[in-house]
VEXROZA-31012 format. One record per residue (C-alpha): residue in three letters; z, y, x. Coordinates in Angstrom, 3 decimals, always signed. Last residue first. Layout:
// residues N
+-------+----------+----------+----------+
| marza |        z |        y |        x |
+-------+----------+----------+----------+
|   ALA |        Z |        Y |        X |
...
+-------+----------+----------+----------+
This chain:
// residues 204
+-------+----------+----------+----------+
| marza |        z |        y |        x |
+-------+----------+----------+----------+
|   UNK |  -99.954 |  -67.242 |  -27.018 |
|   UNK |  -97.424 |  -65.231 |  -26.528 |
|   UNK |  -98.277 |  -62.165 |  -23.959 |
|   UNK |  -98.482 |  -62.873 |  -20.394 |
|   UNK |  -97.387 |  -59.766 |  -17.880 |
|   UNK |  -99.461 |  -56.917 |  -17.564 |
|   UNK | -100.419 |  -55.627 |  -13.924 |
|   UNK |  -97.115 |  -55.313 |  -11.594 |
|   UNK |  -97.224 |  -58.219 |   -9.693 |
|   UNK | -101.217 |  -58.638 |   -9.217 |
|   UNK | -101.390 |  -58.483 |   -5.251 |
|   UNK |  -99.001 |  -61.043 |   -5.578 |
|   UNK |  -95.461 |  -60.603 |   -3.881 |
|   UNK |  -94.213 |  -63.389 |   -2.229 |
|   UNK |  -90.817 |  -64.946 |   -1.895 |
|   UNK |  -90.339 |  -68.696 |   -0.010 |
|   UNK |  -88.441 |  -66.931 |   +3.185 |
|   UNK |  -85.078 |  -68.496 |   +2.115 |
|   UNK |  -83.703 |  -65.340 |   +1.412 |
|   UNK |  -86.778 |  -63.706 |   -0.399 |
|   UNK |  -86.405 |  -67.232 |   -2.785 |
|   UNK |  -83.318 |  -66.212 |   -3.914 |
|   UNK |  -83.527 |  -62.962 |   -4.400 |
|   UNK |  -86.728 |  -62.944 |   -6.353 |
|   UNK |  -84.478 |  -65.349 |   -8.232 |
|   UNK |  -81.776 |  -63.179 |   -8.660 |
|   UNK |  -83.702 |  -59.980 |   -9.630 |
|   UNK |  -86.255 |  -61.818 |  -12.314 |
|   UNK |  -83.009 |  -63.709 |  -14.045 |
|   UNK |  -80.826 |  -60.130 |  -14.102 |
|   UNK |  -84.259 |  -57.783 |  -15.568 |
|   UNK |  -84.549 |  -61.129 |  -18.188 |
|   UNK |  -81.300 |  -61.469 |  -19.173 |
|   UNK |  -81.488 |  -59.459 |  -22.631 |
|   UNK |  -84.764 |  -59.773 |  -22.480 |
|   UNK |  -84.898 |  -63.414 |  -23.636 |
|   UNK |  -87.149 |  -65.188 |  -20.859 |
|   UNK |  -90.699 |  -66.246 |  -20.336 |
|   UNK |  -92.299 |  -62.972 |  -22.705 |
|   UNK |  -91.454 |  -61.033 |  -20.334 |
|   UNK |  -90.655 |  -62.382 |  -16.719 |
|   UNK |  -92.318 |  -60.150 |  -14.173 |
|   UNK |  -94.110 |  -61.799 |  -11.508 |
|   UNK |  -93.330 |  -61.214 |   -8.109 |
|   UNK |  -94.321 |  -64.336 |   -6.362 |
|   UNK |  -91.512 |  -66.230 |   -6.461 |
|   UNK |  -90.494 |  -64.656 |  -10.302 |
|   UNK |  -93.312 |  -66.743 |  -11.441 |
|   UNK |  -92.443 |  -70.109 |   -9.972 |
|   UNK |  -89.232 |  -70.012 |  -10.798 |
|   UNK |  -90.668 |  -68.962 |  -14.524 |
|   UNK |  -92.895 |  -72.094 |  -14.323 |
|   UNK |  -90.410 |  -74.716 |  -13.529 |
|   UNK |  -88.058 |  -73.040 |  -16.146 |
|   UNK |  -90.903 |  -74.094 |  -18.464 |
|   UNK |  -92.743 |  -72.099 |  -20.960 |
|   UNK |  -96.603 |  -73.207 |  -22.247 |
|   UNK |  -95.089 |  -74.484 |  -25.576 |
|   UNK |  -93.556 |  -71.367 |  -26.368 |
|   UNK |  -96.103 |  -69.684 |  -28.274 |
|   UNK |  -96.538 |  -72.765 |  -30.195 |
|   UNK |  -93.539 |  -73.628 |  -31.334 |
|   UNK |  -91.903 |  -76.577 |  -29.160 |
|   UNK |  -91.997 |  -79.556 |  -31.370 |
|   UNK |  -87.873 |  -80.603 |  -32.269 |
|   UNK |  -87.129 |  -84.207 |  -31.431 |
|   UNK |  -83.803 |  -85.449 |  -33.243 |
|   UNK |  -81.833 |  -87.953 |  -31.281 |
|   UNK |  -79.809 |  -90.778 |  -32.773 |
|   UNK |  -76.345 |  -92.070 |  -31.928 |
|   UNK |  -76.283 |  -95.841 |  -31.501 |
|   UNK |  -73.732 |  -95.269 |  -28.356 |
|   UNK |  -75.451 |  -97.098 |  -25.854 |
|   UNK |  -78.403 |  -98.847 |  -27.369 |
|   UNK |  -79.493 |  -95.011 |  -29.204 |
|   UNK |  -79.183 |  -93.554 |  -25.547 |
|   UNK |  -81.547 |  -95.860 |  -24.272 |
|   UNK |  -83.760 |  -95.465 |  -27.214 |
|   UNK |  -83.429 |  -91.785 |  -26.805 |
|   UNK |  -83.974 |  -91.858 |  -23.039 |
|   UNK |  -87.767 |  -93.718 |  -23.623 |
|   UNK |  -88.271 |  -91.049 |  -26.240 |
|   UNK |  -87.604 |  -88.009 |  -24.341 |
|   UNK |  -90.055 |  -89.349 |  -20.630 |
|   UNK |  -92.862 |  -89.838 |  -23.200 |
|   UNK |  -92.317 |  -87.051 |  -25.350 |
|   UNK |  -92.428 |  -85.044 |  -22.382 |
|   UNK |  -95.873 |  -85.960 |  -21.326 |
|   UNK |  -96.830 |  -86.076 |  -24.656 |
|   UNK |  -95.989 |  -82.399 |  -24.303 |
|   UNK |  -93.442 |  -79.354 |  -25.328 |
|   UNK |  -90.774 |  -81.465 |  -26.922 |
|   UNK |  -87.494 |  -80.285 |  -27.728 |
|   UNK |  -84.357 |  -82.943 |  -27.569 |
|   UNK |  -81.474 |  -82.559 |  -30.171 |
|   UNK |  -78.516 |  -84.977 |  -30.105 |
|   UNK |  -76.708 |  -86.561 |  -33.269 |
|   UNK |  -73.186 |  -86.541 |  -34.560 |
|   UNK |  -71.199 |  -85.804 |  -31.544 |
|   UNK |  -67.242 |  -86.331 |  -31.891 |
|   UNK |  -66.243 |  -84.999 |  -28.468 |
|   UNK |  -65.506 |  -88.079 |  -26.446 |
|   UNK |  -68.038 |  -89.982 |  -28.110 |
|   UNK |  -70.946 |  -87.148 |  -27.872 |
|   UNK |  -69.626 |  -86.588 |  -23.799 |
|   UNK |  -70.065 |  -90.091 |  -22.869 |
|   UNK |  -73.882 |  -90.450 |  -24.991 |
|   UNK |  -74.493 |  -87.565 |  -22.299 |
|   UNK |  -73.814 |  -89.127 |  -19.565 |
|   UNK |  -71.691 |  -87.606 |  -16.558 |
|   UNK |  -70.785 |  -83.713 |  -16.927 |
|   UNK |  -71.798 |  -81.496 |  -19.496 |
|   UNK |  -70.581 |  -77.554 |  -19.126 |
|   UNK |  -70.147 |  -76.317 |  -22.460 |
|   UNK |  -71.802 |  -73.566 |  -24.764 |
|   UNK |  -70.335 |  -73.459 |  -28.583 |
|   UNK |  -72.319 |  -72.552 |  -31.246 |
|   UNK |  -72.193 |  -72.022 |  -35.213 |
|   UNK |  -70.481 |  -68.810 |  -35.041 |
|   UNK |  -71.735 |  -67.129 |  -32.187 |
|   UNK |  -75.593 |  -67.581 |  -33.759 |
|   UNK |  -76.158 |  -64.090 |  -33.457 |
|   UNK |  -74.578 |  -63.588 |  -29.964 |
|   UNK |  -77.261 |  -66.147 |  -28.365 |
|   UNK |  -79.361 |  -64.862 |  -25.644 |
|   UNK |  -75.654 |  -63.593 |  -23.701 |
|   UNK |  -73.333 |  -66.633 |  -24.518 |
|   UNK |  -76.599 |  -68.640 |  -22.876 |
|   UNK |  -76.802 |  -66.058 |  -19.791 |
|   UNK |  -73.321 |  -66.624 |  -19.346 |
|   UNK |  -73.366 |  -70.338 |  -19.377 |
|   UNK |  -76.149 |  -69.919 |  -17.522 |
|   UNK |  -74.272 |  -67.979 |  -14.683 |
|   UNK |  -71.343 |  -70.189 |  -14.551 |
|   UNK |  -73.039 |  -73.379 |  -13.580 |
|   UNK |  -74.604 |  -71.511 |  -10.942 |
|   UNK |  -78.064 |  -70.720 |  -11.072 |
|   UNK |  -80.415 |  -71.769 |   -7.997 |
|   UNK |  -80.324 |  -75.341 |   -9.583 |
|   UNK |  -79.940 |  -78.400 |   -7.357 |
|   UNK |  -80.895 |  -81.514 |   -9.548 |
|   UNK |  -79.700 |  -85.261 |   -8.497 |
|   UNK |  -76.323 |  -84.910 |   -9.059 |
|   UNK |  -76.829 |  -83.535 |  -12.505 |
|   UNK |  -74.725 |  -80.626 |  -14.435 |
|   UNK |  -75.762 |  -79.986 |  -18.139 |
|   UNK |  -75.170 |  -76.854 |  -19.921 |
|   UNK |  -74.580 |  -78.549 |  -23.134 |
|   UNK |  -75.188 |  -76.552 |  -26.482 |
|   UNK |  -73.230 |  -77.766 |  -28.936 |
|   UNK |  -74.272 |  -77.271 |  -32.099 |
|   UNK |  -71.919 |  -77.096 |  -35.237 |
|   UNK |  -72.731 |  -77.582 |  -38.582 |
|   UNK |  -75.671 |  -78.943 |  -38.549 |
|   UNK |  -79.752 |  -79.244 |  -38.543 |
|   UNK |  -80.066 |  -75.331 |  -39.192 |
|   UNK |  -78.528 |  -74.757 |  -36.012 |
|   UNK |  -81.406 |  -76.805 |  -34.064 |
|   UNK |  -84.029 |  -74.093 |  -35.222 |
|   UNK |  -82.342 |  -71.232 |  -33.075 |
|   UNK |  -81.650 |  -73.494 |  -30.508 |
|   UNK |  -84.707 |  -75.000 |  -29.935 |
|   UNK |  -86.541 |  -71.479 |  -29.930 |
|   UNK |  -83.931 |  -70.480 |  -27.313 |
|   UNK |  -84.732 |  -72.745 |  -24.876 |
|   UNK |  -88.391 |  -72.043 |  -25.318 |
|   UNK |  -87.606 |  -68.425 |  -24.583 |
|   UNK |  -86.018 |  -69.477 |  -21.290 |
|   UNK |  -82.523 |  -69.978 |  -19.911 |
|   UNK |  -82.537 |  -70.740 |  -15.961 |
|   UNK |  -81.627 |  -73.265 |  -15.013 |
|   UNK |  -81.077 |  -74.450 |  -18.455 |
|   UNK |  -80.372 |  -77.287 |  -17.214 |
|   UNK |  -80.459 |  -79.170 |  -20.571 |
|   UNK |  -77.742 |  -80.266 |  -23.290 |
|   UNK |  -78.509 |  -80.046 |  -27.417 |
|   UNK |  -75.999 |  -81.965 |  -29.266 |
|   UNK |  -75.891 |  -81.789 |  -32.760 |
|   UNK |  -72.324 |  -81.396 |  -34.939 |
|   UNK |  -72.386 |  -82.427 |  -38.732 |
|   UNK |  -69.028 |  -81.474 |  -40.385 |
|   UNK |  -67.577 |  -83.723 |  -42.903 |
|   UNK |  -67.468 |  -82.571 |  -46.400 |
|   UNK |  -70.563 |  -84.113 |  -48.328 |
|   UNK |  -69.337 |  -87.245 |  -46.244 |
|   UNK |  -66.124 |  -87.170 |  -47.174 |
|   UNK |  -67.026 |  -86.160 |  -51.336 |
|   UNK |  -69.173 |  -88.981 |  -51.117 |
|   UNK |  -66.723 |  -91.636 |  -50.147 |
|   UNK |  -64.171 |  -90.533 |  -52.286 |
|   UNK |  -66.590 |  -90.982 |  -55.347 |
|   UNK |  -67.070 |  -94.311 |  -53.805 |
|   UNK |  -63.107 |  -94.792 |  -53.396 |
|   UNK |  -62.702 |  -94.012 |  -57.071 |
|   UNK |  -65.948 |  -95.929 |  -58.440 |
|   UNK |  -64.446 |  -99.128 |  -56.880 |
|   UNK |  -61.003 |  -98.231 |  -58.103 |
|   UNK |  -62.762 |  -98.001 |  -61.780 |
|   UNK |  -63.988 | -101.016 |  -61.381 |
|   UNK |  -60.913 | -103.246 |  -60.644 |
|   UNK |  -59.180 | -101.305 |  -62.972 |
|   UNK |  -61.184 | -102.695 |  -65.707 |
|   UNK |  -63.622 | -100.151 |  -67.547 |
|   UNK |  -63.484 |  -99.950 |  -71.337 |
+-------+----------+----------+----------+
């Protein structure tokens, strides 16, 4: 027969296991997102199957000035990602990130990685994040038909006329194309190539 002494042991690990196997995982996933792109969404659709709960931070930065407002990609982000409605929740990210995963009970964070370039730059950030808070950060590869997509590169693309398929999820793609062009016609920056309206990029 057991002593008591065990059997309390076993108690509070059985306890223990039946917390953990019961405790919500929530991920982290914060970018720019200035503005929402395919790739974006390709990290987001694999990063829910990682938890419970992913937050997906729309991150502000000091040292950035997007042409979207804070506003608009949240929008855009509600917009590309109806069928996941229950296992999201889109933010606005202020300060540090390991500041925001304390304050809101963050399990883990979830970087995408198109490059060793990136990789580079991603892991450095996750050590430093790892020292401050000792949270750890999962690194999803970009697929590869997204690995060529950057918001860098659909700027660029809607600057000179360029159509957006295939860059950004159609359901904000005709809005994303409009405002940019926009943008950069008002600060004298647009141009039309003499190839605008030929066939866009497929997927690689």
């Amino acid at each position: 027969m057991l002593s008591k002494s065990v059997l309390t042991l076993r108690q509070q690990h059985q306890h223990s296991v039946r917390y953990l196997s019961q405790k919500l995982r929530k991920g982290l996933y914060a970018g720019s997102f200035d503005p929402p792109s395919n790739g974006h969404l390709d990290i987001i659709t694999r990063g829910v199957t990682l938890c419970d709960k992913l937050v997906v931070g729309v991150a502000t930065n000091a040292m950035k000035k997007p042409i979207f407002t804070c506003e608009e990609r949240i929008r855009f982000l509600r917009e590309i990602t109806k069928q996941f409605e229950e296992k999201i929740e889109i933010v606005q990210v202020e300060g540090l990130l390991v500041d925001f995963c304390e304050e809101n009970n963050v399990d883990f964070m979830i970087r995408g990685i198109r490059s060793y370039a990136d990789f580079d730059s991603e892991f450095s950030m996750g050590i430093i994040n790892r020292k401050l808070s000792g949270l750890e950060t999962v690194f999803l590869q970009a697929s590869s038909s997204r690995v060529h997509i950057s918001s860098t590169r659909i700027r660029e693309l809607a600057m000179f006329g360029r159509k957006l398929e295939n860059f950004v999820p159609p359901e904000i793609e005709g809005e994303v194309y409009e405002r940019l062009f926009e943008f950069y016609q008002k600060n004298g920056m647009a141009r039309k190539s003499t190839h605008a309206d030929k066939k866009q990029i497929n997927d690689v």
